[in-house]
PDBQT receptor file of N, H, CA, C and O in Angstrom, charges set to zero:
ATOM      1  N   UNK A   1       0.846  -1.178   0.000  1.00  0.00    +0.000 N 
ATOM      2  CA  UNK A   1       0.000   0.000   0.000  1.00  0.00    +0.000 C 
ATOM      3  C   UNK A   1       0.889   1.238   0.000  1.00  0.00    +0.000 C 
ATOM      4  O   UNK A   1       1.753   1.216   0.877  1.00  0.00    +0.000 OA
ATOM      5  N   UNK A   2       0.873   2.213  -0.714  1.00  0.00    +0.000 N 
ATOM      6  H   UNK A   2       0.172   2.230  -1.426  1.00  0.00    +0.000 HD
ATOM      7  CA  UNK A   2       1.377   3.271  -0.806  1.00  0.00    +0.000 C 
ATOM      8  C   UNK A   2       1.561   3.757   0.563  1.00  0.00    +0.000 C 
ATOM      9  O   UNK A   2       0.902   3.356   1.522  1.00  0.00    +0.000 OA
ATOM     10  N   UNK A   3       2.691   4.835   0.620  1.00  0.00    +0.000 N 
ATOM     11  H   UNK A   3       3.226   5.161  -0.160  1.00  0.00    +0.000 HD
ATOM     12  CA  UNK A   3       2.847   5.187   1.904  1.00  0.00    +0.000 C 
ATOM     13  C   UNK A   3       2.713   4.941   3.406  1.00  0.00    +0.000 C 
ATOM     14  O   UNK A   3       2.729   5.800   4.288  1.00  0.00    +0.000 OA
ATOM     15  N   UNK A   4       2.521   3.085   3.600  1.00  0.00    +0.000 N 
ATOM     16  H   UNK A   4       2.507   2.387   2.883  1.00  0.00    +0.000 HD
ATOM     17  CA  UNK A   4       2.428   2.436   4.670  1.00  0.00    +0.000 C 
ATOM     18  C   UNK A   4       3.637   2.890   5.729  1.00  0.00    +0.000 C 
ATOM     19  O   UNK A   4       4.789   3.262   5.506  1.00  0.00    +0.000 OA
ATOM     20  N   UNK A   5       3.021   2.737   6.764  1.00  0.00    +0.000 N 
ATOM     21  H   UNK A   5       2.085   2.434   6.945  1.00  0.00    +0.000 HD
ATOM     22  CA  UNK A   5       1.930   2.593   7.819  1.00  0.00    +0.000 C 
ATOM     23  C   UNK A   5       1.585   4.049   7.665  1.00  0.00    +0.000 C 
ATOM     24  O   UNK A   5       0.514   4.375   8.177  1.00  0.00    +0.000 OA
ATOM     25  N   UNK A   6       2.097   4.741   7.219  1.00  0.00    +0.000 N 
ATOM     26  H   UNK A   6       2.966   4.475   6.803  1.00  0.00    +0.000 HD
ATOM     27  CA  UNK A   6       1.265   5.965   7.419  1.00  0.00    +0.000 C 
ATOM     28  C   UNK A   6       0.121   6.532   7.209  1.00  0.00    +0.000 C 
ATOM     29  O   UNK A   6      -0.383   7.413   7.906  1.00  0.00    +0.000 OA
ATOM     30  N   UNK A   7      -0.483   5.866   5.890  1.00  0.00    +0.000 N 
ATOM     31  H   UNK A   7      -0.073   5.151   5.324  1.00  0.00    +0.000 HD
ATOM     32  CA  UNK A   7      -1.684   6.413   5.494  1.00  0.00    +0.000 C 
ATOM     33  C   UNK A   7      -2.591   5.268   6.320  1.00  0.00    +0.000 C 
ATOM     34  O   UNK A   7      -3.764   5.584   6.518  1.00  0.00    +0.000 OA
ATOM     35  N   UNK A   8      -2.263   4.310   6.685  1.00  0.00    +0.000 N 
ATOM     36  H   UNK A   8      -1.310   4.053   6.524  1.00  0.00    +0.000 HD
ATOM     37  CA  UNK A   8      -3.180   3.533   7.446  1.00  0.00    +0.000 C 
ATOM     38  C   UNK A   8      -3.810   4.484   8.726  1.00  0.00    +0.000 C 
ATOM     39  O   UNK A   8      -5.015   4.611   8.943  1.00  0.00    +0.000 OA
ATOM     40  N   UNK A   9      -2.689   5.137   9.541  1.00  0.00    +0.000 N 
ATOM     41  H   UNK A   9      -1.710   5.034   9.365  1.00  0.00    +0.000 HD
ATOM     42  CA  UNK A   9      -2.428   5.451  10.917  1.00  0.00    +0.000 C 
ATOM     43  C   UNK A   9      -3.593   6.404  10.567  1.00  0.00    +0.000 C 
ATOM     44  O   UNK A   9      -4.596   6.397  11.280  1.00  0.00    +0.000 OA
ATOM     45  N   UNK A  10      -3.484   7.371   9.307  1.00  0.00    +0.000 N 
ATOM     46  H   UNK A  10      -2.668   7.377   8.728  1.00  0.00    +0.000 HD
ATOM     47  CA  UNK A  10      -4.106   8.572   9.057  1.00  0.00    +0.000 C 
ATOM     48  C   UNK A  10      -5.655   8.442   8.936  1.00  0.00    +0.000 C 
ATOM     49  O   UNK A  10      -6.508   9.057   9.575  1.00  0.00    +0.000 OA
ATOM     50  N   UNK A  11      -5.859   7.255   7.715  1.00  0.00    +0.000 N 
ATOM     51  H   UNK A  11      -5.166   6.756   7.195  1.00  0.00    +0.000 HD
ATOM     52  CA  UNK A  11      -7.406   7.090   8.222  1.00  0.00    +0.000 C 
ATOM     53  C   UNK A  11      -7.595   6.610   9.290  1.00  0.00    +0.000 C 
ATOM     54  O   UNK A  11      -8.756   6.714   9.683  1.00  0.00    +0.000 OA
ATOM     55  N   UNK A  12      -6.890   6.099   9.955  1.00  0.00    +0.000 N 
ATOM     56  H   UNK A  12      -5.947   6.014   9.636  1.00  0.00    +0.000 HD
ATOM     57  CA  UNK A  12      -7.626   5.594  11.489  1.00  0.00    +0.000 C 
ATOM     58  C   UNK A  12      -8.011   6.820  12.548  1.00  0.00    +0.000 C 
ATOM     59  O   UNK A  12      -8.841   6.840  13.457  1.00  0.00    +0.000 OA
ATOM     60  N   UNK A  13      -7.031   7.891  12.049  1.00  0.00    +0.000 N 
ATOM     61  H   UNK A  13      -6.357   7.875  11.310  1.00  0.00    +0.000 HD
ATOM     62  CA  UNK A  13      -7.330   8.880  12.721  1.00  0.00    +0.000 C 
ATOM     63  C   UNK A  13      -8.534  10.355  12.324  1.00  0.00    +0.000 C 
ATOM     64  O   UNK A  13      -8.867  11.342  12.981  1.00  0.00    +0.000 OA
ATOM     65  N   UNK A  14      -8.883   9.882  11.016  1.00  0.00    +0.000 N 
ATOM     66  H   UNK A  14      -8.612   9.081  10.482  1.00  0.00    +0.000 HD
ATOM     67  CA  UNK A  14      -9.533  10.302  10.344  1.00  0.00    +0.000 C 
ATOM     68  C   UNK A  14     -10.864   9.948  10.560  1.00  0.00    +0.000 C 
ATOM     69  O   UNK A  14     -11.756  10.762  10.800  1.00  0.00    +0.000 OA
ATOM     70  N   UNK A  15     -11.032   8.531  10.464  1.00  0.00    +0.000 N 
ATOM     71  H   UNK A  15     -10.308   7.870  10.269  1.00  0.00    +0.000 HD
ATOM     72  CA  UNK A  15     -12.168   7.995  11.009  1.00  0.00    +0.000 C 
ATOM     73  C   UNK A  15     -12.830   8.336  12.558  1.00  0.00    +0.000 C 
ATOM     74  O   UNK A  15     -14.029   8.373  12.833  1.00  0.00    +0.000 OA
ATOM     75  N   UNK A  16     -11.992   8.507  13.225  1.00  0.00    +0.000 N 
ATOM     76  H   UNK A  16     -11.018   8.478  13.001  1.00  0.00    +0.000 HD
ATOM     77  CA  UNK A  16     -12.122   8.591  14.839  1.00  0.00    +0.000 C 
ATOM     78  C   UNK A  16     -12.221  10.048  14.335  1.00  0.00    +0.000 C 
ATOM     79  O   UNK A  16     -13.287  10.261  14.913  1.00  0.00    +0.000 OA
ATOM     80  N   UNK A  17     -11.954  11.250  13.704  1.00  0.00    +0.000 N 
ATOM     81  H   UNK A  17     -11.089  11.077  13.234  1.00  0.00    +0.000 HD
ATOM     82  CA  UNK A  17     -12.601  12.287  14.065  1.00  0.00    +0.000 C 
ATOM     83  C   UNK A  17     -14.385  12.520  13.529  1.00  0.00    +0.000 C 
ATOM     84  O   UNK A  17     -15.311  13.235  13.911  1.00  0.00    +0.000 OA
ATOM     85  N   UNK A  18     -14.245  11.752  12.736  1.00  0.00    +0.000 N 
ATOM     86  H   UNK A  18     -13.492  11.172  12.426  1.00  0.00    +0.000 HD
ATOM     87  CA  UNK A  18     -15.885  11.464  11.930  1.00  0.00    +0.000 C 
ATOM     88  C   UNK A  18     -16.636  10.797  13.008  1.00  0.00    +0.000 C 
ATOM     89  O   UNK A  18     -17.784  11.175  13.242  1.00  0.00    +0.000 OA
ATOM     90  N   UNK A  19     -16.202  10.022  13.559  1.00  0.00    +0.000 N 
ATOM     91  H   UNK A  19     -15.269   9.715  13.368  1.00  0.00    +0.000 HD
ATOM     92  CA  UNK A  19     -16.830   9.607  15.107  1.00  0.00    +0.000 C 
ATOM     93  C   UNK A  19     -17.313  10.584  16.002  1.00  0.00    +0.000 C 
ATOM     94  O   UNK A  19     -18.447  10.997  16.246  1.00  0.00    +0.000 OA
ATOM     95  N   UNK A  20     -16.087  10.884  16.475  1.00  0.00    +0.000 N 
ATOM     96  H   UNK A  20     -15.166  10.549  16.277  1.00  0.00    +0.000 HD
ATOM     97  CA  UNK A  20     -15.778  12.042  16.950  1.00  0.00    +0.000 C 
ATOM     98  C   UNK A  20     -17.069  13.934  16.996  1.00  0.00    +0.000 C 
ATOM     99  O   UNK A  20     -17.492  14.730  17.834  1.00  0.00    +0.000 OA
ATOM    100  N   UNK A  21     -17.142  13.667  15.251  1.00  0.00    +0.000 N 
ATOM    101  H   UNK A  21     -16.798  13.021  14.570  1.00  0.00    +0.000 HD
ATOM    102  CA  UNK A  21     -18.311  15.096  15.055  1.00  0.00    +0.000 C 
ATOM    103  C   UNK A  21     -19.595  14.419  15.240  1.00  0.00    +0.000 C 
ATOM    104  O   UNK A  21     -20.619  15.083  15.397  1.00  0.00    +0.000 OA
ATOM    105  N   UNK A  22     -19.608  12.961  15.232  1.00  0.00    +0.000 N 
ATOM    106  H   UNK A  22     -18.776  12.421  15.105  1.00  0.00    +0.000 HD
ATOM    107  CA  UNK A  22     -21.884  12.213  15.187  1.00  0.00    +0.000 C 
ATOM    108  C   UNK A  22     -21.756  12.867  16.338  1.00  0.00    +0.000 C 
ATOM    109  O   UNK A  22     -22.621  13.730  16.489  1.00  0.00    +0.000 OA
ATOM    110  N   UNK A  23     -20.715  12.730  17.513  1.00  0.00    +0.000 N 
ATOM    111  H   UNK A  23     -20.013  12.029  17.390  1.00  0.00    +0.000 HD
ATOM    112  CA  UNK A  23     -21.207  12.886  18.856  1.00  0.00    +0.000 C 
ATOM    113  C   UNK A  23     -21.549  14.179  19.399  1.00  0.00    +0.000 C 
ATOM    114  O   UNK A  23     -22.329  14.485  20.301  1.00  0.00    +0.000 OA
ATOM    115  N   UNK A  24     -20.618  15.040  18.483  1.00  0.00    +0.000 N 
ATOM    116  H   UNK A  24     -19.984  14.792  17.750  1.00  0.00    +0.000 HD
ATOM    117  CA  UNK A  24     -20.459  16.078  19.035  1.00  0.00    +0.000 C 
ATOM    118  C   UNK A  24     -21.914  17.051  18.355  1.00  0.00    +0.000 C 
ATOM    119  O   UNK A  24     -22.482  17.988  18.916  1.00  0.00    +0.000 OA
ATOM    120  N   UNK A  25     -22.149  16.602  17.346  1.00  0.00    +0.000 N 
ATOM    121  H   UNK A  25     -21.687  15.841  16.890  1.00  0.00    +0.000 HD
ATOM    122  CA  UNK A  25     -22.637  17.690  16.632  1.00  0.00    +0.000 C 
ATOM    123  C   UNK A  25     -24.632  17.112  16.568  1.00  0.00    +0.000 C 
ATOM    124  O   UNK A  25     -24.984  16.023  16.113  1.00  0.00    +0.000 OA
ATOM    125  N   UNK A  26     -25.511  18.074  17.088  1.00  0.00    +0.000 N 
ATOM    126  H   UNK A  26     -25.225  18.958  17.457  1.00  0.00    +0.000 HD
ATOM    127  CA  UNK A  26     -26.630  17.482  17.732  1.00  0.00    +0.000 C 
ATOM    128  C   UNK A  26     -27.616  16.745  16.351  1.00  0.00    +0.000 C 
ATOM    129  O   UNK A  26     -28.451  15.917  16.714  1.00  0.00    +0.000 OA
ATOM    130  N   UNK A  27     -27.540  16.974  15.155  1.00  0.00    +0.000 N 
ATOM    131  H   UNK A  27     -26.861  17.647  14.861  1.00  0.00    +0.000 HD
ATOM    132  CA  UNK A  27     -27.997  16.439  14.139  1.00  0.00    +0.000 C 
ATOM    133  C   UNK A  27     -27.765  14.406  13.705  1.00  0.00    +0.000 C 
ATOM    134  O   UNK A  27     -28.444  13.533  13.165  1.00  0.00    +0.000 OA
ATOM    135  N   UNK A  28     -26.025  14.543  14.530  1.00  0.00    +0.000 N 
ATOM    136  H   UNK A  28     -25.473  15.252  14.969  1.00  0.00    +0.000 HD
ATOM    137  CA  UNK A  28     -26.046  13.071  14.083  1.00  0.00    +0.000 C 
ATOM    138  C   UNK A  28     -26.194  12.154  15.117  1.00  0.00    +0.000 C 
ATOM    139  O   UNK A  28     -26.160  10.926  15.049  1.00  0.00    +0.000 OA
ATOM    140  N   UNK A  29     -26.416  13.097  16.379  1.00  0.00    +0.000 N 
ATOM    141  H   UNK A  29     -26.444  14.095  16.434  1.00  0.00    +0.000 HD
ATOM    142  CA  UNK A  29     -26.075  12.412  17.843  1.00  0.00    +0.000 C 
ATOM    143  C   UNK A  29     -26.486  11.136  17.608  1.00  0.00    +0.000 C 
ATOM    144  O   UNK A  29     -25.649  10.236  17.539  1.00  0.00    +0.000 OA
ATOM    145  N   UNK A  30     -28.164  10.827  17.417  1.00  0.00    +0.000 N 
ATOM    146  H   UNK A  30     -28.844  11.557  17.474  1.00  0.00    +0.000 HD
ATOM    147  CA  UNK A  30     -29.248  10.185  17.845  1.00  0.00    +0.000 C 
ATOM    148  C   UNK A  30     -28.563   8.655  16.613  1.00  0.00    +0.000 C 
ATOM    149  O   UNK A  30     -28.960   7.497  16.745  1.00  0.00    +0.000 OA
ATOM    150  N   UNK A  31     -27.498   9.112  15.502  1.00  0.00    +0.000 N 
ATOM    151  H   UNK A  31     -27.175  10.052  15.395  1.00  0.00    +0.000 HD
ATOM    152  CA  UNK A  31     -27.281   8.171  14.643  1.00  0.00    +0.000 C 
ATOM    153  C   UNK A  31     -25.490   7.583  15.475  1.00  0.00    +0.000 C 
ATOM    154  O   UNK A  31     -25.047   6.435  15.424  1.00  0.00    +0.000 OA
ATOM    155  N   UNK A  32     -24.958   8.536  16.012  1.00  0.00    +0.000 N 
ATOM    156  H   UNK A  32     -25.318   9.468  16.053  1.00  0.00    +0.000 HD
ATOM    157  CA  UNK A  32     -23.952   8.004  16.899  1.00  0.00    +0.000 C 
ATOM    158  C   UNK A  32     -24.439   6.953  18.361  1.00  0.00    +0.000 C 
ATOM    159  O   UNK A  32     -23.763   5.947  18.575  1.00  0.00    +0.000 OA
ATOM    160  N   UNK A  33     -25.054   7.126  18.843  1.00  0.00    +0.000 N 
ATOM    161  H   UNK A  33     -25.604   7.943  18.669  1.00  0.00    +0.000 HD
ATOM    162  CA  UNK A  33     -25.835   6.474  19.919  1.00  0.00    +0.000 C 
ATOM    163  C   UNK A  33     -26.617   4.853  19.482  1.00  0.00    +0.000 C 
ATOM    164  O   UNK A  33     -26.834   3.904  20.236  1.00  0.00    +0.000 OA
ATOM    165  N   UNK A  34     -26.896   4.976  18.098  1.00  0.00    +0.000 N 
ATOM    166  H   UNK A  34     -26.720   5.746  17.486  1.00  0.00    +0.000 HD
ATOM    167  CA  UNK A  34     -27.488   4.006  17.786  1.00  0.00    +0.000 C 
ATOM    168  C   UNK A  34     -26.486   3.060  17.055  1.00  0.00    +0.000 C 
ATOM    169  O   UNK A  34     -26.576   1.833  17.093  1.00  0.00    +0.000 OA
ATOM    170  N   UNK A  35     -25.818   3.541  16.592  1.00  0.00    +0.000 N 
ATOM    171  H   UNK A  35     -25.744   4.538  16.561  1.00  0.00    +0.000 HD
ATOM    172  CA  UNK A  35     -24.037   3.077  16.293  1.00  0.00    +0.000 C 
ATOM    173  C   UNK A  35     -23.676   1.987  17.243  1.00  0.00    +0.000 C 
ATOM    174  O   UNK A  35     -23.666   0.771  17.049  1.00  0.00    +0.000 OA
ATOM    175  N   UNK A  36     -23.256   2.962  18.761  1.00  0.00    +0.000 N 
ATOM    176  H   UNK A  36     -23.264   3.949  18.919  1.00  0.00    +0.000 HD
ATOM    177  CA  UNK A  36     -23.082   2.097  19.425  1.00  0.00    +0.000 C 
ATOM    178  C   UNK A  36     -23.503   1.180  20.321  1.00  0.00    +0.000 C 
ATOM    179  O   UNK A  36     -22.878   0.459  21.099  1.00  0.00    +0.000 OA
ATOM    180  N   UNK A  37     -24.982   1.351  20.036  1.00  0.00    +0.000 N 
ATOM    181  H   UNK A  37     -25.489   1.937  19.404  1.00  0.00    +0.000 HD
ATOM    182  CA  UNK A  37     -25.788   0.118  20.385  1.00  0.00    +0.000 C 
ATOM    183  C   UNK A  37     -24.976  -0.621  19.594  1.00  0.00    +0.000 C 
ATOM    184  O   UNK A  37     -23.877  -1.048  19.951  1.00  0.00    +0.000 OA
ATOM    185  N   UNK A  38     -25.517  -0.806  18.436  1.00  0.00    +0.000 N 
ATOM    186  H   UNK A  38     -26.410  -0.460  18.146  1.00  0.00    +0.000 HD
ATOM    187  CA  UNK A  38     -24.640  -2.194  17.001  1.00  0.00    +0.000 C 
ATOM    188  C   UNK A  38     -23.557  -2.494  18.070  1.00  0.00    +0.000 C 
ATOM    189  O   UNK A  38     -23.567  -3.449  18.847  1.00  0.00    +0.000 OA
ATOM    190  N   UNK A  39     -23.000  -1.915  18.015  1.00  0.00    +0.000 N 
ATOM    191  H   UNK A  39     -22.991  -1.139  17.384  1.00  0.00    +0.000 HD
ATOM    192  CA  UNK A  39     -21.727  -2.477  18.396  1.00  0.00    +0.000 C 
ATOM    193  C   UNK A  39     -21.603  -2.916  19.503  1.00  0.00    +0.000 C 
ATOM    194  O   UNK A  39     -20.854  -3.885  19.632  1.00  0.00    +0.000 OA
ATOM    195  N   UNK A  40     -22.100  -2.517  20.366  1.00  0.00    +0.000 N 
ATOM    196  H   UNK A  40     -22.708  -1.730  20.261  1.00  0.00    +0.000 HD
ATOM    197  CA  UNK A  40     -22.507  -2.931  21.709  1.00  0.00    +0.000 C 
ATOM    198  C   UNK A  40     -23.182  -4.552  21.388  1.00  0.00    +0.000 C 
ATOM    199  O   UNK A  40     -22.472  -5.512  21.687  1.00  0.00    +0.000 OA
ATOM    200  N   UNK A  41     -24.631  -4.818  20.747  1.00  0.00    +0.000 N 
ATOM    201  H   UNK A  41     -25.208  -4.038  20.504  1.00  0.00    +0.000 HD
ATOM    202  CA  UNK A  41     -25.161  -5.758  20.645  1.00  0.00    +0.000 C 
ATOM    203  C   UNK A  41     -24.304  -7.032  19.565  1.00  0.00    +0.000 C 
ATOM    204  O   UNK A  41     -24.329  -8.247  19.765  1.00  0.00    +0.000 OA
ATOM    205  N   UNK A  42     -23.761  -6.489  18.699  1.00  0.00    +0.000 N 
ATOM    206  H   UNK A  42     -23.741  -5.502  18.536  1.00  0.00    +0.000 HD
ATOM    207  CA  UNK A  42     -22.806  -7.754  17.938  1.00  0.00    +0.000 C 
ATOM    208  C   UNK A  42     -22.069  -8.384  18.782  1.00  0.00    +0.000 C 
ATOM    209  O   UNK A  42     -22.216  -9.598  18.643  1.00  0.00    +0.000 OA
ATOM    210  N   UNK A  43     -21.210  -8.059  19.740  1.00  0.00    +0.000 N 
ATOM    211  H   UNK A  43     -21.091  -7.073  19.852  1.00  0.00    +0.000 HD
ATOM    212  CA  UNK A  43     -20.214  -8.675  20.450  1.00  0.00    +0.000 C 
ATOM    213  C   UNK A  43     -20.957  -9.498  21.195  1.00  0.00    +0.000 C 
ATOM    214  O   UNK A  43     -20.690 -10.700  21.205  1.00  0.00    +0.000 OA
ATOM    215  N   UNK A  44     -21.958  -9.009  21.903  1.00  0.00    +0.000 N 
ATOM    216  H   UNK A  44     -22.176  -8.033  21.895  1.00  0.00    +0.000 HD
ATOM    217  CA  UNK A  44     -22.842  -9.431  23.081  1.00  0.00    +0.000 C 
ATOM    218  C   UNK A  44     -23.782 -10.963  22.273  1.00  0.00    +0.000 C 
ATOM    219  O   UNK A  44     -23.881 -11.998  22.932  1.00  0.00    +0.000 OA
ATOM    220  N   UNK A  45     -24.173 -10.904  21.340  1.00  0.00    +0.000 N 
ATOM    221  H   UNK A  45     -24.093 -10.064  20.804  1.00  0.00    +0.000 HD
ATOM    222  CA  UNK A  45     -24.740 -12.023  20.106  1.00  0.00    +0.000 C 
ATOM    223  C   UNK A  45     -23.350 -12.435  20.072  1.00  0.00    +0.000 C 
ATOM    224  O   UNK A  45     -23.420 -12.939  18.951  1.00  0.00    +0.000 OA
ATOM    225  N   UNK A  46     -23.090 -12.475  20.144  1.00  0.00    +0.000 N 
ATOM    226  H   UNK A  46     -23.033 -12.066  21.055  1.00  0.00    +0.000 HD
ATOM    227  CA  UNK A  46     -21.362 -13.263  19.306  1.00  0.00    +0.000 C 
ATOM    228  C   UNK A  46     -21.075 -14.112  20.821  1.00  0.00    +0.000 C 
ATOM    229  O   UNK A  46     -20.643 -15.264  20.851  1.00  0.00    +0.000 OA
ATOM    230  N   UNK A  47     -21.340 -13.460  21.799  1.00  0.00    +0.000 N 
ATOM    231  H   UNK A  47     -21.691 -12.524  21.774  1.00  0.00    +0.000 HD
ATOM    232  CA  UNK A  47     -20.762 -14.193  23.362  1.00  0.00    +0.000 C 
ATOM    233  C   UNK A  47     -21.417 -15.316  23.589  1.00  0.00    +0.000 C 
ATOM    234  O   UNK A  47     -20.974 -16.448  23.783  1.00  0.00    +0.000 OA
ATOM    235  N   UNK A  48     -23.118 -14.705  23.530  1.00  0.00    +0.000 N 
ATOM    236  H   UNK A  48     -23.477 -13.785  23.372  1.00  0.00    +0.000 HD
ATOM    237  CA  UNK A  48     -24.256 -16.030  23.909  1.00  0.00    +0.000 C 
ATOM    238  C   UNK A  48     -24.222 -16.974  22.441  1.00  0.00    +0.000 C 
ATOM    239  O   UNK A  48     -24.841 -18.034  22.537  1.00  0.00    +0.000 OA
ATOM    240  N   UNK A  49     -23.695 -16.756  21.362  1.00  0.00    +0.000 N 
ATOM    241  H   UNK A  49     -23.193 -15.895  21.284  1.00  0.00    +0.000 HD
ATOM    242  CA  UNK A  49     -23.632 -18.175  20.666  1.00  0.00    +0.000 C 
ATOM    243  C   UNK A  49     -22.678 -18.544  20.735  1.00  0.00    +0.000 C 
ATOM    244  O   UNK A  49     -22.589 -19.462  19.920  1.00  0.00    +0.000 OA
ATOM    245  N   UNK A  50     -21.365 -18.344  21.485  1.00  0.00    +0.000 N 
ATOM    246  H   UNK A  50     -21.438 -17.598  22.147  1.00  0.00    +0.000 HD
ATOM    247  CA  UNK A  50     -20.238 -18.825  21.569  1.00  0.00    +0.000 C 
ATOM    248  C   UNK A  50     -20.336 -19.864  23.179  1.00  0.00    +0.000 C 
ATOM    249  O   UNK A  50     -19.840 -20.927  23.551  1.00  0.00    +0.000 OA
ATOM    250  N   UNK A  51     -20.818 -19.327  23.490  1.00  0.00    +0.000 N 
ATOM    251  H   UNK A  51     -21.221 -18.463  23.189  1.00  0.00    +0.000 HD
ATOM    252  CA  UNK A  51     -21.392 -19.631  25.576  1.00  0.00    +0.000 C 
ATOM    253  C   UNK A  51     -22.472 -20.924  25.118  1.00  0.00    +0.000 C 
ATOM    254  O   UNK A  51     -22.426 -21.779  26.003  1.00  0.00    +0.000 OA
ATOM    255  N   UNK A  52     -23.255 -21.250  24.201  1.00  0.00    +0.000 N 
ATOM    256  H   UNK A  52     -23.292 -20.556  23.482  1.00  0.00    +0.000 HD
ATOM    257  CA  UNK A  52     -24.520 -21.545  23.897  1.00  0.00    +0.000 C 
ATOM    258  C   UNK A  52     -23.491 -23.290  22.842  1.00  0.00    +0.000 C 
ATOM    259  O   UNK A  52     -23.790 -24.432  23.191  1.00  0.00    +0.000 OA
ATOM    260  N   UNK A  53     -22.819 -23.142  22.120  1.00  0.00    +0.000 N 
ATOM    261  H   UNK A  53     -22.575 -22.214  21.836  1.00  0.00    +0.000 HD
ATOM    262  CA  UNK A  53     -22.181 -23.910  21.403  1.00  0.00    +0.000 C 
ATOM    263  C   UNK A  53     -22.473 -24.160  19.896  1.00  0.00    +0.000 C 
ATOM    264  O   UNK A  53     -23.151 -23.378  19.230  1.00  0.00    +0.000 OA
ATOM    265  N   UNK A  54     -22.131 -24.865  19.589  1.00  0.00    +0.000 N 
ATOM    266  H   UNK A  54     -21.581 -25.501  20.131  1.00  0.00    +0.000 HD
ATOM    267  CA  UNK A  54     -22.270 -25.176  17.930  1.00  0.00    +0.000 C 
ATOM    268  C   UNK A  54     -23.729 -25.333  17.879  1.00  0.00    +0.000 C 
ATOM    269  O   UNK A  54     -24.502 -25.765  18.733  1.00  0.00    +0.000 OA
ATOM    270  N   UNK A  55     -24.061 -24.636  16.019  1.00  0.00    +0.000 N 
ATOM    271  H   UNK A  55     -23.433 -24.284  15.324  1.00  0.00    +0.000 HD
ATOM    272  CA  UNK A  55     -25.340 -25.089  15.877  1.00  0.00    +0.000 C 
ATOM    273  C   UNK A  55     -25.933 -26.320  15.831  1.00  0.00    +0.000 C 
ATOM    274  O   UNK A  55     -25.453 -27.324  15.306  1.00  0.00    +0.000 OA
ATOM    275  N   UNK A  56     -27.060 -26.219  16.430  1.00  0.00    +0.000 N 
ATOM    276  H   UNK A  56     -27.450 -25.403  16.857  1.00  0.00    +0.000 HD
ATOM    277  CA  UNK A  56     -27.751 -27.767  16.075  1.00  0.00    +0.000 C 
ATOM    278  C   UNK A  56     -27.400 -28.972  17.341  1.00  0.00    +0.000 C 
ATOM    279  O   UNK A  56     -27.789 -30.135  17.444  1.00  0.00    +0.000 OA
ATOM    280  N   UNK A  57     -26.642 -28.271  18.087  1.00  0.00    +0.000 N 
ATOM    281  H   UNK A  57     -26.326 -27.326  18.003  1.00  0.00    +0.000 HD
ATOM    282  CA  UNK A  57     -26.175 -29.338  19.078  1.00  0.00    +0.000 C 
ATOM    283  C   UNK A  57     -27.403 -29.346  20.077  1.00  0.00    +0.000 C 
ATOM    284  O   UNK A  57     -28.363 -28.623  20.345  1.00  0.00    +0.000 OA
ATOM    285  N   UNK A  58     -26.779 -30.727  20.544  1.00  0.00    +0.000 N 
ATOM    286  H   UNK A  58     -26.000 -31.314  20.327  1.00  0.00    +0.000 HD
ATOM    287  CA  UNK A  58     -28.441 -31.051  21.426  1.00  0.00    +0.000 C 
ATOM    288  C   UNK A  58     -27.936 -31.080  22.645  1.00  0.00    +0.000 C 
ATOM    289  O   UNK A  58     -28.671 -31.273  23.614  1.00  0.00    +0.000 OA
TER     290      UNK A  58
C-alpha cells in the first residue's frame, strides 16, 4: 500500500474524528448512539452463541 503505515495510521485517525463530530454535533447524535448500540449488541450475540455452542447441538 502506498505510503504504509502511514496512510493507514491517518485514516484511522480520520475515522475517529468522523466519530468524533456524530457525537459532538446534535444532528447526528441520535445516529452516533445508535451506532453504538450495534456495536454494543454484535459482540454481546457473538458471546451467547459462543457460551450456547455449535449449531444444532443437542
Amino acid at each position: 500500500m502506498w505510503l504504509f503505515p502511514w496512510l493507514s495510521r491517518l485514516t484511522i485517525v480520520l475515522m475517529a474524528v468522523v466519530i468524533g463530530a456524530m457525537a459532538w454535533l446534535p444532528d447526528s447524535r441520535s445516529q452516533f448512539w445508535l451506532s453504538l448500540l450495534t456495536v454494543a449488541v454484535v459482540p454481546a450475540g457473538y458471546e451467547l452463541r459462543r457460551r450456547k455452542g455449535p449449531a444444532g447441538a443437542v
